[in-house]
PDB file of N, CA, C, O and CB in Angstrom:
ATOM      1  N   UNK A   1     -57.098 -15.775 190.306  1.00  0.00           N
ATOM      2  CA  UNK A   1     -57.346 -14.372 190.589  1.00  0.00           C
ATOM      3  C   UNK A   1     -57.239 -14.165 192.095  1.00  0.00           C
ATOM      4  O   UNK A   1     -57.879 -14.815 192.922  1.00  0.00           O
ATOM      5  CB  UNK A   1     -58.741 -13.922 190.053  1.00  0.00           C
ATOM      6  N   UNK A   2     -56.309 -13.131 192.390  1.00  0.00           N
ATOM      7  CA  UNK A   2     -55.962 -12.596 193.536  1.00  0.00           C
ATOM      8  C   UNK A   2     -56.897 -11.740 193.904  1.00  0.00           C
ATOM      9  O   UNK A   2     -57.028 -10.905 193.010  1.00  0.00           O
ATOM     10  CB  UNK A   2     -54.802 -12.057 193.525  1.00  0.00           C
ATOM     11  N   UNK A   3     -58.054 -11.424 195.343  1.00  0.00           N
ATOM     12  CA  UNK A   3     -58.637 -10.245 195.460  1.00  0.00           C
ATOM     13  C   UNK A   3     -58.226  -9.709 196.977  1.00  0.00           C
ATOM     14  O   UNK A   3     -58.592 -10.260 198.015  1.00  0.00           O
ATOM     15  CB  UNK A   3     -60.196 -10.407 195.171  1.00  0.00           C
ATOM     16  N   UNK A   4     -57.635  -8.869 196.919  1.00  0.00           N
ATOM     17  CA  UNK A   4     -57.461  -8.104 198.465  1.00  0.00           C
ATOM     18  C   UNK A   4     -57.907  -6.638 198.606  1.00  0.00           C
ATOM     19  O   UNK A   4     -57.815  -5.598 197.954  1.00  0.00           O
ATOM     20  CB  UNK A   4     -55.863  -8.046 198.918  1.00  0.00           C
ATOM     21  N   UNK A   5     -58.475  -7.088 199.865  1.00  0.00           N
ATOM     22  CA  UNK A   5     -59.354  -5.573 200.459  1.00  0.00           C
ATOM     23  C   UNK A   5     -58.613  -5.471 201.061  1.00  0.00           C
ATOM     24  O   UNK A   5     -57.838  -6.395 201.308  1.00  0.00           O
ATOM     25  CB  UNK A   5     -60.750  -5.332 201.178  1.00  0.00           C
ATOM     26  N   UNK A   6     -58.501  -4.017 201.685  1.00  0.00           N
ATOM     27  CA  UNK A   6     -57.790  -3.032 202.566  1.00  0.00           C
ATOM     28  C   UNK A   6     -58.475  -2.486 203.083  1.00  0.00           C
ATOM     29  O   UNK A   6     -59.366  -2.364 202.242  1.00  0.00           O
ATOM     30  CB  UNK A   6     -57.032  -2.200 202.168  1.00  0.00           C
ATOM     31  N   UNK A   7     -58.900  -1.836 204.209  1.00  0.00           N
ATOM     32  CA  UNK A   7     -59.442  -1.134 205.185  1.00  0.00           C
ATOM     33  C   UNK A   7     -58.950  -0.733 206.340  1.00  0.00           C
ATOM     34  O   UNK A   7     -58.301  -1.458 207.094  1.00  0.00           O
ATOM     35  CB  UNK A   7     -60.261  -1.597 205.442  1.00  0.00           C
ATOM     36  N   UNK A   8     -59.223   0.405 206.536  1.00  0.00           N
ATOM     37  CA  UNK A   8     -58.659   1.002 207.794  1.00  0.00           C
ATOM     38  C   UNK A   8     -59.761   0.764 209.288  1.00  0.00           C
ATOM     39  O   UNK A   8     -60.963   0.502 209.252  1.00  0.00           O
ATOM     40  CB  UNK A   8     -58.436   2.769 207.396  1.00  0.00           C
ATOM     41  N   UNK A   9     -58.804   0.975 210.652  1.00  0.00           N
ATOM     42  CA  UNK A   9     -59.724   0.489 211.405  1.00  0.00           C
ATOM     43  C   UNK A   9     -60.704   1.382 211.757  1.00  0.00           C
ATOM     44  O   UNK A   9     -61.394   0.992 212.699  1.00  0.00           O
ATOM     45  CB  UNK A   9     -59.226  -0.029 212.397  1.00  0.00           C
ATOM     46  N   UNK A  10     -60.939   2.278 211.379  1.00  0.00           N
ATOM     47  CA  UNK A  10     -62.240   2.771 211.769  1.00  0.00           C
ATOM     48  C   UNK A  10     -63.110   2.911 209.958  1.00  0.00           C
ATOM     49  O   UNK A  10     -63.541   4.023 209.654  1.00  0.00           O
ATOM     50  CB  UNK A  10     -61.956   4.545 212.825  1.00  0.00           C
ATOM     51  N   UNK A  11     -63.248   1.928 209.102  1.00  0.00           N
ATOM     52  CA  UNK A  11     -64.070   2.096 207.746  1.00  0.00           C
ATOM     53  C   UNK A  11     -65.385   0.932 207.901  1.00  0.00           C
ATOM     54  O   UNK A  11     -65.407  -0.292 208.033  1.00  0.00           O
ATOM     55  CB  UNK A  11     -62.921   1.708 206.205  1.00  0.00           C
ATOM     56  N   UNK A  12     -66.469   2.023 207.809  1.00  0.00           N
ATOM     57  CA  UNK A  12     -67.580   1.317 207.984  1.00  0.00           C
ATOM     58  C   UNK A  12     -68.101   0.553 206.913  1.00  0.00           C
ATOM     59  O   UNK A  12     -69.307   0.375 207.078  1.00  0.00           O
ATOM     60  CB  UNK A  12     -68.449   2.075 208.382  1.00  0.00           C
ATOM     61  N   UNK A  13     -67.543  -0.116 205.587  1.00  0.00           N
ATOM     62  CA  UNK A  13     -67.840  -0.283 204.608  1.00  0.00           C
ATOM     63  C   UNK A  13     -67.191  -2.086 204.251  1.00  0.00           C
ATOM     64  O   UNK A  13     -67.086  -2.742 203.215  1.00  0.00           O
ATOM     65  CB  UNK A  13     -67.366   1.029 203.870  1.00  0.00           C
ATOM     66  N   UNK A  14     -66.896  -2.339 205.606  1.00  0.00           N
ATOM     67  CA  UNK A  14     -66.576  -4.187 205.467  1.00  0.00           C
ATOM     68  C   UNK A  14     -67.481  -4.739 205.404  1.00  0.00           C
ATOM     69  O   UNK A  14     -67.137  -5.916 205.293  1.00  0.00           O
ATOM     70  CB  UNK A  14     -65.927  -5.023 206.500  1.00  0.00           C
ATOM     71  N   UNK A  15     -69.307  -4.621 205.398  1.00  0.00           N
ATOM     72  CA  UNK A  15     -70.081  -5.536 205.304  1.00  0.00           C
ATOM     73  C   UNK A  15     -70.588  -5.555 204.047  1.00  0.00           C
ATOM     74  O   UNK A  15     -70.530  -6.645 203.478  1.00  0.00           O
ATOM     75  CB  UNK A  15     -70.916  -5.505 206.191  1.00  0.00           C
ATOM     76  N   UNK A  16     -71.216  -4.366 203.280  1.00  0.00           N
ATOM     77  CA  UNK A  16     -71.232  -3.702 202.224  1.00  0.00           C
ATOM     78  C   UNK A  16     -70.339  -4.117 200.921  1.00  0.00           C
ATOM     79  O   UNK A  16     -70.734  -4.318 199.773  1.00  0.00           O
ATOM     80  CB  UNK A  16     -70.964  -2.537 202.671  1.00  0.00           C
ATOM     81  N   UNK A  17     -68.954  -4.189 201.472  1.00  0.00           N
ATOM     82  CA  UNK A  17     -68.080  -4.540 200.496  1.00  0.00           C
ATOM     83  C   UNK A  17     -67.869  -5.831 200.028  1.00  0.00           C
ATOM     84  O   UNK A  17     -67.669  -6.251 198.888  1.00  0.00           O
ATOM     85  CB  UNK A  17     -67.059  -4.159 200.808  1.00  0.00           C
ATOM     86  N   UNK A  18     -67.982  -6.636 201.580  1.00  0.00           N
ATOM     87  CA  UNK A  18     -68.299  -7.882 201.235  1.00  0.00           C
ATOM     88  C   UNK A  18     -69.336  -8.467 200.464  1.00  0.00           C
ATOM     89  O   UNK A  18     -69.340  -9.416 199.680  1.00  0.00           O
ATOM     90  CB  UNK A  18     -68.361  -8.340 202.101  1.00  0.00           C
ATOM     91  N   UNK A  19     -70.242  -7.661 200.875  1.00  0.00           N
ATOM     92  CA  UNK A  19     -71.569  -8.547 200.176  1.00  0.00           C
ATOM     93  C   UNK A  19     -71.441  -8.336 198.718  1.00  0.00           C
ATOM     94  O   UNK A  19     -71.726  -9.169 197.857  1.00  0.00           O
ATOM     95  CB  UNK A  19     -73.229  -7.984 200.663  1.00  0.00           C
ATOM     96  N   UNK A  20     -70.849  -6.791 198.468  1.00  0.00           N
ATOM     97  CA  UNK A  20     -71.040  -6.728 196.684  1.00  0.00           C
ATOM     98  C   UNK A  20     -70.249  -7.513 196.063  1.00  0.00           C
ATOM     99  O   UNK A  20     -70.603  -8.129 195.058  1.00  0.00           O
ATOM    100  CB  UNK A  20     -70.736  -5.375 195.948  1.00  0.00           C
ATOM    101  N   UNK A  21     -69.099  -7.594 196.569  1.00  0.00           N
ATOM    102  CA  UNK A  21     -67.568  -8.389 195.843  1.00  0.00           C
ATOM    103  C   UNK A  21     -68.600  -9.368 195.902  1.00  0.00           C
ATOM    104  O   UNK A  21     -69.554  -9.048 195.192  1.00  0.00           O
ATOM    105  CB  UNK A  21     -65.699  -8.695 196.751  1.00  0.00           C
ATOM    106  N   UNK A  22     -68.798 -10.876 196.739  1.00  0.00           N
ATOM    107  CA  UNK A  22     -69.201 -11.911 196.512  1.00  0.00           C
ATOM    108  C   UNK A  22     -70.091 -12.161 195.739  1.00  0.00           C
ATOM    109  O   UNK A  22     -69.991 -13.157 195.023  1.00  0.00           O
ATOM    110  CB  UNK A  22     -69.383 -12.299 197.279  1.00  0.00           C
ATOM    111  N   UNK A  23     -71.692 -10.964 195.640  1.00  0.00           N
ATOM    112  CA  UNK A  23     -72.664 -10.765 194.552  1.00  0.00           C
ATOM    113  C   UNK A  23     -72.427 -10.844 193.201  1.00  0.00           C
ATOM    114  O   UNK A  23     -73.162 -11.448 192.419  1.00  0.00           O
ATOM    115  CB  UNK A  23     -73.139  -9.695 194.646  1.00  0.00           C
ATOM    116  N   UNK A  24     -70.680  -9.814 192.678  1.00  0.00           N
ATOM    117  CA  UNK A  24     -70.209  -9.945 191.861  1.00  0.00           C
ATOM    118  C   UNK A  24     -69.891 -11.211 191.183  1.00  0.00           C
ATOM    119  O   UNK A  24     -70.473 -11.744 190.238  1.00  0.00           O
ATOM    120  CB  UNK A  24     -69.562  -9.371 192.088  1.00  0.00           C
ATOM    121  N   UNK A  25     -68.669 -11.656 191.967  1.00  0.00           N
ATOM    122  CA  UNK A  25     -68.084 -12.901 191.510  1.00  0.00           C
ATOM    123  C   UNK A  25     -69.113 -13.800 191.491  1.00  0.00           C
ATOM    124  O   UNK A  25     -69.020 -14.483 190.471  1.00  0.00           O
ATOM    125  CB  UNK A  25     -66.971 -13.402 192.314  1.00  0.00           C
ATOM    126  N   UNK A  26     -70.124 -14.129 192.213  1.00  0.00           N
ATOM    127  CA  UNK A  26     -71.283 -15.185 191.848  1.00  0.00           C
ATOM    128  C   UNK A  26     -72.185 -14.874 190.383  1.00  0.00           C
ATOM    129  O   UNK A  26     -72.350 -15.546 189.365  1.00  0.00           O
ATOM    130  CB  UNK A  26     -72.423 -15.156 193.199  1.00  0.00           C
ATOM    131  N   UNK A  27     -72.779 -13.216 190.907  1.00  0.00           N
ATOM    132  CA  UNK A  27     -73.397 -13.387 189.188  1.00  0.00           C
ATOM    133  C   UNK A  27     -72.118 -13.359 187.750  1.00  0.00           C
ATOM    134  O   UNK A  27     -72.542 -13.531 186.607  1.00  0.00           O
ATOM    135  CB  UNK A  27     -74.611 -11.700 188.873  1.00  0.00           C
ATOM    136  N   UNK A  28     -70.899 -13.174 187.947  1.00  0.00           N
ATOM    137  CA  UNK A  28     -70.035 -12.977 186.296  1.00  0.00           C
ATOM    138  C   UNK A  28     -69.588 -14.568 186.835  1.00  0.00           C
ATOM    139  O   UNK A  28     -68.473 -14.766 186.354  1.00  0.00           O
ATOM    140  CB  UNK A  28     -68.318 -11.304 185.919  1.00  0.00           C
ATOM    141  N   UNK A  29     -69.926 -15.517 187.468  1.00  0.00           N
ATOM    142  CA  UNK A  29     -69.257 -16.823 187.603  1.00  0.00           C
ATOM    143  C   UNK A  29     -68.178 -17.433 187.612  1.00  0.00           C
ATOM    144  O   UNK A  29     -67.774 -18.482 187.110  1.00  0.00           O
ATOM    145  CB  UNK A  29     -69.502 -17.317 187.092  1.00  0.00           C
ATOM    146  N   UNK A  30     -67.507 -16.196 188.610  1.00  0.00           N
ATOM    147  CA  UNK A  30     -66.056 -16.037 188.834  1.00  0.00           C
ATOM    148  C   UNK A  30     -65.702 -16.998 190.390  1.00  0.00           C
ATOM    149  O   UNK A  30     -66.154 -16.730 191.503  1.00  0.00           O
ATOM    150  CB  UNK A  30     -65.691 -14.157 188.964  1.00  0.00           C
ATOM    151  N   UNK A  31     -64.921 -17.965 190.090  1.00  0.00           N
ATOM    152  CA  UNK A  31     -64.486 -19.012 191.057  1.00  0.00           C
ATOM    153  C   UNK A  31     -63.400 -18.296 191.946  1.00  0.00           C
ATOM    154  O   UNK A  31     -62.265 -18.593 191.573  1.00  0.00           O
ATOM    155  CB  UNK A  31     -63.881 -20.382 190.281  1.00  0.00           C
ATOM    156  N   UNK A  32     -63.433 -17.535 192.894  1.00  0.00           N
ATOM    157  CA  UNK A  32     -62.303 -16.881 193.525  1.00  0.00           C
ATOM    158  C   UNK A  32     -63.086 -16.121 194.728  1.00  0.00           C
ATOM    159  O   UNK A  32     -64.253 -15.741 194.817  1.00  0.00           O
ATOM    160  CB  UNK A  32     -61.417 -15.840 192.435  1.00  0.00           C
ATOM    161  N   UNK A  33     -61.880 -16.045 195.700  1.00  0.00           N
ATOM    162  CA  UNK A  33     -61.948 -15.451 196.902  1.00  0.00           C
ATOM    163  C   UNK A  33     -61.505 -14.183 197.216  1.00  0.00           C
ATOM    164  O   UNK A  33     -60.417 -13.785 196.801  1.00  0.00           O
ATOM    165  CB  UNK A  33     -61.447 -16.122 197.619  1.00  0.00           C
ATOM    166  N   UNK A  34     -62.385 -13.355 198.054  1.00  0.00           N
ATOM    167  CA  UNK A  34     -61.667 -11.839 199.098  1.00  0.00           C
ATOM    168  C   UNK A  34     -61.054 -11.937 200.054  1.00  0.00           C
ATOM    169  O   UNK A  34     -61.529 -12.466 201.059  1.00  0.00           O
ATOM    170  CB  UNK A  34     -62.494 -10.897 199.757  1.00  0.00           C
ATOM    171  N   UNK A  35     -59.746 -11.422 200.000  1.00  0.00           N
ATOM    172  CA  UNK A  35     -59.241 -11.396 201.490  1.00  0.00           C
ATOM    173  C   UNK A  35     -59.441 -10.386 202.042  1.00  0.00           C
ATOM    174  O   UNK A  35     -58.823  -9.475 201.492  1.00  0.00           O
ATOM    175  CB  UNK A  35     -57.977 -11.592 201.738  1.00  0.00           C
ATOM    176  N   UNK A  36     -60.246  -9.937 203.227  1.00  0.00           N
ATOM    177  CA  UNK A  36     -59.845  -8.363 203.923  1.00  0.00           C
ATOM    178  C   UNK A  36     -59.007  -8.292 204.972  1.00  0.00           C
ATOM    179  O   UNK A  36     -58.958  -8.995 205.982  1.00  0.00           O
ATOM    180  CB  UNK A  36     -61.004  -7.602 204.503  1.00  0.00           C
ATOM    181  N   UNK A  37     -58.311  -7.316 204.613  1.00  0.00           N
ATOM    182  CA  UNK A  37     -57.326  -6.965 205.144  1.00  0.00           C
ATOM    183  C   UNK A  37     -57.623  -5.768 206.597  1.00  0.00           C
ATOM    184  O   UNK A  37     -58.512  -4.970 206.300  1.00  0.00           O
ATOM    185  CB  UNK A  37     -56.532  -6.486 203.913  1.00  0.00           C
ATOM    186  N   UNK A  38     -57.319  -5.652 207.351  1.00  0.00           N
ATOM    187  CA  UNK A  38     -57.620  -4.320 208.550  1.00  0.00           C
ATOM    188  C   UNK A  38     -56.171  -3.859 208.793  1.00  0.00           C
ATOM    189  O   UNK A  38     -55.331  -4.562 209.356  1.00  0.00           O
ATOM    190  CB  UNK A  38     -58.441  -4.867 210.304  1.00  0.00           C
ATOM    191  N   UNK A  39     -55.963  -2.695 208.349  1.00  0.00           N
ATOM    192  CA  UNK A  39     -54.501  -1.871 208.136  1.00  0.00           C
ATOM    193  C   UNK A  39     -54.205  -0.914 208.732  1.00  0.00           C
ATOM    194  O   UNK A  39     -54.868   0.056 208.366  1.00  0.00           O
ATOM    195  CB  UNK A  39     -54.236  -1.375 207.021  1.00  0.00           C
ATOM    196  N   UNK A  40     -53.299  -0.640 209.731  1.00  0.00           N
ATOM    197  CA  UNK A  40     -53.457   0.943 210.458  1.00  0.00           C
ATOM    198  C   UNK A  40     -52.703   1.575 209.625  1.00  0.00           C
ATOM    199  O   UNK A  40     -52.043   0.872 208.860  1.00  0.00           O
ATOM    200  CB  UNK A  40     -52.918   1.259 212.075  1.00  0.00           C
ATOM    201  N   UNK A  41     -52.551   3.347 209.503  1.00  0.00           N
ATOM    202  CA  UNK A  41     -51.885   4.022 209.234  1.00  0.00           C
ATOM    203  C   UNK A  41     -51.021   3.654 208.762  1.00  0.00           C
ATOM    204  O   UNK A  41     -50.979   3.521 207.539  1.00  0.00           O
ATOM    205  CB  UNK A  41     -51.730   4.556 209.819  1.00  0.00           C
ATOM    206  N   UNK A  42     -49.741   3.273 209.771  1.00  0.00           N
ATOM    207  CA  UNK A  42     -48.787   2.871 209.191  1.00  0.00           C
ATOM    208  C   UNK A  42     -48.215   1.604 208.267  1.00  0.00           C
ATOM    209  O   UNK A  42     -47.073   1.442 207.836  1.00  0.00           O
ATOM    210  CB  UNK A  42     -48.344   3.007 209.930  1.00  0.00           C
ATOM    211  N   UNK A  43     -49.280   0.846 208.126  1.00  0.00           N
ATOM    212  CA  UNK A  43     -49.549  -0.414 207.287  1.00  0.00           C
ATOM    213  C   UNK A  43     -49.994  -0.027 206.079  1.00  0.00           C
ATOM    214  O   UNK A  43     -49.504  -0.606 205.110  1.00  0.00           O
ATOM    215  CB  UNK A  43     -50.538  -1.367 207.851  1.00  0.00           C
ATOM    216  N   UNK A  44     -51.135   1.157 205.818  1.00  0.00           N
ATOM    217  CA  UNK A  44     -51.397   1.762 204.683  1.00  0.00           C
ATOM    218  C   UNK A  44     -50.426   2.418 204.087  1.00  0.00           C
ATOM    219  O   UNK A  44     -50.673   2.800 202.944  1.00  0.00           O
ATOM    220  CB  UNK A  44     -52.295   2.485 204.804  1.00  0.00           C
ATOM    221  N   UNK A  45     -49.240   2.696 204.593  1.00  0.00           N
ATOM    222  CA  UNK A  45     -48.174   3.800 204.187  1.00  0.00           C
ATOM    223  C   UNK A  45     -47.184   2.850 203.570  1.00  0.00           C
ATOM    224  O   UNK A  45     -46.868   2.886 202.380  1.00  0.00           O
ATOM    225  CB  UNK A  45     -47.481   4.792 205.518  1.00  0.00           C
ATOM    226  N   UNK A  46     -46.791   2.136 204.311  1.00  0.00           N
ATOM    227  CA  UNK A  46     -46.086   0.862 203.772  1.00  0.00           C
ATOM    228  C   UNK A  46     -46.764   0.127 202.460  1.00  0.00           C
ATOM    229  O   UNK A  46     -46.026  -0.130 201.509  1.00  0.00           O
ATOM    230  CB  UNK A  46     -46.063  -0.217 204.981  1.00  0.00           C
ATOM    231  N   UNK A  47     -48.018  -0.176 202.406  1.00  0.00           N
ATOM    232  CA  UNK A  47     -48.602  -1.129 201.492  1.00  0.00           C
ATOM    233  C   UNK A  47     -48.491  -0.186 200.082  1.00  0.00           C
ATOM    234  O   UNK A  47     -48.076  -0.653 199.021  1.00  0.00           O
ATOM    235  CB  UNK A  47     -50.280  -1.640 201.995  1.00  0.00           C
ATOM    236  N   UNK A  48     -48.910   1.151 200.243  1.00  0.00           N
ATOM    237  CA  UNK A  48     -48.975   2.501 199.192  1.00  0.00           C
ATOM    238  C   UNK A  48     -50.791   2.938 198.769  1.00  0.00           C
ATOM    239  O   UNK A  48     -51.328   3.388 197.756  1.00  0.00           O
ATOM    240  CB  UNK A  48     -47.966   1.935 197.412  1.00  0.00           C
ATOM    241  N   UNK A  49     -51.347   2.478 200.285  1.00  0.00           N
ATOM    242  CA  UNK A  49     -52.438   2.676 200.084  1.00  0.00           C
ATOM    243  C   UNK A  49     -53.299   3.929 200.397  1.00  0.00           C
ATOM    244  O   UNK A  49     -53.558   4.287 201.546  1.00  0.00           O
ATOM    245  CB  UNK A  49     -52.775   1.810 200.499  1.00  0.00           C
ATOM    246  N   UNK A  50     -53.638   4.444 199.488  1.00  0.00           N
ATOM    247  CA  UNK A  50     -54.493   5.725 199.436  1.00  0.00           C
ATOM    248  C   UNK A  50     -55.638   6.191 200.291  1.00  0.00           C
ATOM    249  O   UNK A  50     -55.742   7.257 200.898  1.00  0.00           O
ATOM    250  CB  UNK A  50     -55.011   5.739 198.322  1.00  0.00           C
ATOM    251  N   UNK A  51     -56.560   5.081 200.211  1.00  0.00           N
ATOM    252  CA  UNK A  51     -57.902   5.520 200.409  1.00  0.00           C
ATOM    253  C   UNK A  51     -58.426   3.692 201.334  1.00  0.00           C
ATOM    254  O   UNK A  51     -57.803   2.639 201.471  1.00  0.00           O
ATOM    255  CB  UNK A  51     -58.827   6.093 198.458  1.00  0.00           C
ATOM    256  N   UNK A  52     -59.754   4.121 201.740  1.00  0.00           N
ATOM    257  CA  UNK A  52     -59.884   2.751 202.791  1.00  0.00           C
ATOM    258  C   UNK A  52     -61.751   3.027 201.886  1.00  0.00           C
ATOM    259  O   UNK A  52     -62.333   4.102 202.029  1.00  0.00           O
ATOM    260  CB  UNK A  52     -59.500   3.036 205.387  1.00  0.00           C
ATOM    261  N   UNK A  53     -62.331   1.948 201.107  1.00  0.00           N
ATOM    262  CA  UNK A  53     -61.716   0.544 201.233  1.00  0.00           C
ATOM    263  C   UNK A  53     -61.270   0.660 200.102  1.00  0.00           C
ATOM    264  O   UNK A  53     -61.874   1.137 199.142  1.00  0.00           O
ATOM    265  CB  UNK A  53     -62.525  -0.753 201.509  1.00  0.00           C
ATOM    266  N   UNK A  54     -59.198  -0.148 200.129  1.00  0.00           N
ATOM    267  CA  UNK A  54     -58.606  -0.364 199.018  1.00  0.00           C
ATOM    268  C   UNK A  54     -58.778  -1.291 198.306  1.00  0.00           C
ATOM    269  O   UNK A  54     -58.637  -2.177 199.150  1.00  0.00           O
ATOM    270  CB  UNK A  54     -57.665  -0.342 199.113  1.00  0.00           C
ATOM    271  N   UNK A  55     -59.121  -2.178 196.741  1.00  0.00           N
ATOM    272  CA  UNK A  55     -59.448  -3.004 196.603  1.00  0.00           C
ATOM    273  C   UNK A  55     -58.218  -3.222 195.087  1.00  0.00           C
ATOM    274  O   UNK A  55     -57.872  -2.569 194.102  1.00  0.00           O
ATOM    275  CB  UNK A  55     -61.010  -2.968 196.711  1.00  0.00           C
ATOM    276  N   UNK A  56     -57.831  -4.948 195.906  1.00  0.00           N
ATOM    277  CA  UNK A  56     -56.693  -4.949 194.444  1.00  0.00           C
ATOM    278  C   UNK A  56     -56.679  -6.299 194.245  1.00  0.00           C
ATOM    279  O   UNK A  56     -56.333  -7.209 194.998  1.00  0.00           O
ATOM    280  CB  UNK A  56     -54.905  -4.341 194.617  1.00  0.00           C
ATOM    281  N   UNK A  57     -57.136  -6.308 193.040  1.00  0.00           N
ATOM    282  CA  UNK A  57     -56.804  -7.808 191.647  1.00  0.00           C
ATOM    283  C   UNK A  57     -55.987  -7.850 191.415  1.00  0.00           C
ATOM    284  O   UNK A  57     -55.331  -6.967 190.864  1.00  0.00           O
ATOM    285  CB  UNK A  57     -57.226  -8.019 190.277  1.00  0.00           C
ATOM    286  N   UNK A  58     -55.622  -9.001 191.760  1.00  0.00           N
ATOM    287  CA  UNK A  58     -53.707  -9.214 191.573  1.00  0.00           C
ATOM    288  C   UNK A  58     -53.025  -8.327 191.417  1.00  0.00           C
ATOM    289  O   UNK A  58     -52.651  -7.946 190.308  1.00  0.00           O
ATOM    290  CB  UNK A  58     -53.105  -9.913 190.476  1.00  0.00           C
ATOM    291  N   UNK A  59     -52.745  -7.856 192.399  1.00  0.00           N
ATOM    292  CA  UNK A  59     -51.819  -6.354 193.137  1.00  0.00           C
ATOM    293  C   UNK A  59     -52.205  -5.264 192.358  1.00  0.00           C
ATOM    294  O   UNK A  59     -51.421  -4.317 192.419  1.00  0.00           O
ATOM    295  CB  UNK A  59     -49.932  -6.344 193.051  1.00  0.00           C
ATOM    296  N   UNK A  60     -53.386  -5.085 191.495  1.00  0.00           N
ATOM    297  CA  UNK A  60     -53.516  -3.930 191.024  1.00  0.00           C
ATOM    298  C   UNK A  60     -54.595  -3.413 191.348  1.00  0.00           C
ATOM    299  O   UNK A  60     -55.603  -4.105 191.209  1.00  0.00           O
ATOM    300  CB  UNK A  60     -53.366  -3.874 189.894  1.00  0.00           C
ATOM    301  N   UNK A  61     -54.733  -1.973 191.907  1.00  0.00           N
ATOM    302  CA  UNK A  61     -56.078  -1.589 192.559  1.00  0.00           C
ATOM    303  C   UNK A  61     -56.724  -0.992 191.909  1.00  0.00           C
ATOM    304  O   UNK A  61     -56.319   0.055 191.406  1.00  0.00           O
ATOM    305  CB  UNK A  61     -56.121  -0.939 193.604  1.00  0.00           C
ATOM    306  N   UNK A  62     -57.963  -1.475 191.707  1.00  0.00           N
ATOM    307  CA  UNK A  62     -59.030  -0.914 190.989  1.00  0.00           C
ATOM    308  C   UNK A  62     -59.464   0.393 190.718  1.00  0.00           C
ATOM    309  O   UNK A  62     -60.035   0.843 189.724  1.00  0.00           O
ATOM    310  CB  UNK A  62     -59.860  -1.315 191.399  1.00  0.00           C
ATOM    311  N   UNK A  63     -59.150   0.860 191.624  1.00  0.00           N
ATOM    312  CA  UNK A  63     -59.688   2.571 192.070  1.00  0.00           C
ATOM    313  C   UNK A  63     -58.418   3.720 192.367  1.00  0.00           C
ATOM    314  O   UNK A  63     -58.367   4.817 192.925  1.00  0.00           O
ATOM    315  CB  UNK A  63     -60.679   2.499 193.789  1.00  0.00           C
ATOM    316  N   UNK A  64     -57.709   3.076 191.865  1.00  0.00           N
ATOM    317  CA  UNK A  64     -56.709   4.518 192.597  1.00  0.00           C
ATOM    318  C   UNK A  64     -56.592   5.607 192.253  1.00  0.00           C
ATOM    319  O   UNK A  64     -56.611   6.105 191.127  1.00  0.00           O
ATOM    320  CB  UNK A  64     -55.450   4.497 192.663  1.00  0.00           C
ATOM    321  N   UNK A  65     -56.382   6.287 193.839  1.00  0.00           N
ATOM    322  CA  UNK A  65     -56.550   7.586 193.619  1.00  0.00           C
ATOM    323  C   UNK A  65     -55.623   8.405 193.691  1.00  0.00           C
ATOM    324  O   UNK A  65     -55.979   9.577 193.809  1.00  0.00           O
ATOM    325  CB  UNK A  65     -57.307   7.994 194.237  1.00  0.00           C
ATOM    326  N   UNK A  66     -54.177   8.130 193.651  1.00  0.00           N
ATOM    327  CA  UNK A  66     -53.030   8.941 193.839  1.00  0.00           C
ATOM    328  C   UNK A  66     -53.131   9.604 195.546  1.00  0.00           C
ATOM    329  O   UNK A  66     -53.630   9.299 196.629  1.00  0.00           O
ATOM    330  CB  UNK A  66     -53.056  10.195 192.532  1.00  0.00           C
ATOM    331  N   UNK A  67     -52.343  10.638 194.958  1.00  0.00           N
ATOM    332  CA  UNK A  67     -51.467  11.112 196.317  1.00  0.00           C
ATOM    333  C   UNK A  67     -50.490  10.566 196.826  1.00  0.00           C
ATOM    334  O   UNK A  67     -49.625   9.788 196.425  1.00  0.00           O
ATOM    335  CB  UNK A  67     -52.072  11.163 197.364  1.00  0.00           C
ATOM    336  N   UNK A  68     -50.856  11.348 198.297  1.00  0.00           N
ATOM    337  CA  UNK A  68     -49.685  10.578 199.562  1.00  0.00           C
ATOM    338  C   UNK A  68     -50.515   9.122 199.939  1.00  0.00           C
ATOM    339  O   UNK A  68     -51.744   9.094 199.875  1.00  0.00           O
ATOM    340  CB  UNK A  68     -49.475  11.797 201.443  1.00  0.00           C
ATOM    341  N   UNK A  69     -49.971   8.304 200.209  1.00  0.00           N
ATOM    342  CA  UNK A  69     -50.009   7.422 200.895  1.00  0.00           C
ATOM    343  C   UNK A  69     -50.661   7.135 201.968  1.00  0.00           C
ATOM    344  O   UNK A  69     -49.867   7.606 202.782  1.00  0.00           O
ATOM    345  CB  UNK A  69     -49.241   7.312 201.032  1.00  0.00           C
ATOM    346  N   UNK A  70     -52.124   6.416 203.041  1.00  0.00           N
ATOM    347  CA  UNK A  70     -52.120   6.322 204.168  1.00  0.00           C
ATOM    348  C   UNK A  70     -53.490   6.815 204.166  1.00  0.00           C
ATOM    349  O   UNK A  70     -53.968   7.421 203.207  1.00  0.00           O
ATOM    350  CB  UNK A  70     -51.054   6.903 204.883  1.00  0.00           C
ATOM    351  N   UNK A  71     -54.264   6.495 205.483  1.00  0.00           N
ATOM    352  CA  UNK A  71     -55.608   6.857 205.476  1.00  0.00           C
ATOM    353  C   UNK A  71     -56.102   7.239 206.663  1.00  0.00           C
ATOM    354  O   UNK A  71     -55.272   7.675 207.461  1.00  0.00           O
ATOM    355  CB  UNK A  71     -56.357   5.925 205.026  1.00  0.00           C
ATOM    356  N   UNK A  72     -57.194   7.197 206.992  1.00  0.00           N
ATOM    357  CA  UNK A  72     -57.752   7.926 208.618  1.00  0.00           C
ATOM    358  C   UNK A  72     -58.787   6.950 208.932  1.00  0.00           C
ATOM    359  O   UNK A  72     -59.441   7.057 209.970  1.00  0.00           O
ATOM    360  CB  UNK A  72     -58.568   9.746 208.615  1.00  0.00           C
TER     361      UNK A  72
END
């Protein structure tokens, strides 16, 4: 299992996110790692990322929210 975070550089939600993902995977006794990612604008536009924090299991993101592309 693939896990990648996305975040933009100003998202206050990398400590938070971390702690739950790892809380997760420890209590369902899931053997796997987070990568976070820090993405500007134009890295979010390229990747097809919506919203900050993006979160995707083997390239598929959990939460998506459509639209345009790219974040603030």
């Amino acid at each position: 299992m693939t896990i990648d975070c996305y975040l933009s550089e100003h998202c206050g939600s990398y400590y938070q996110l971390r702690e739950n993902i790892g809380r997760t995977l420890q209590e369902l006794g899931i053997d796997a790692e987070a990568a976070f990612h820090t993405v500007s604008y134009d890295e979010a536009v390229n990747l097809g990322i919506s919203g900050s924090p993006t979160i995707r299991v083997d390239g598929m993101d959990l939460f998506e929210k459509g639209g345009s592309p790219g974040i603030t």
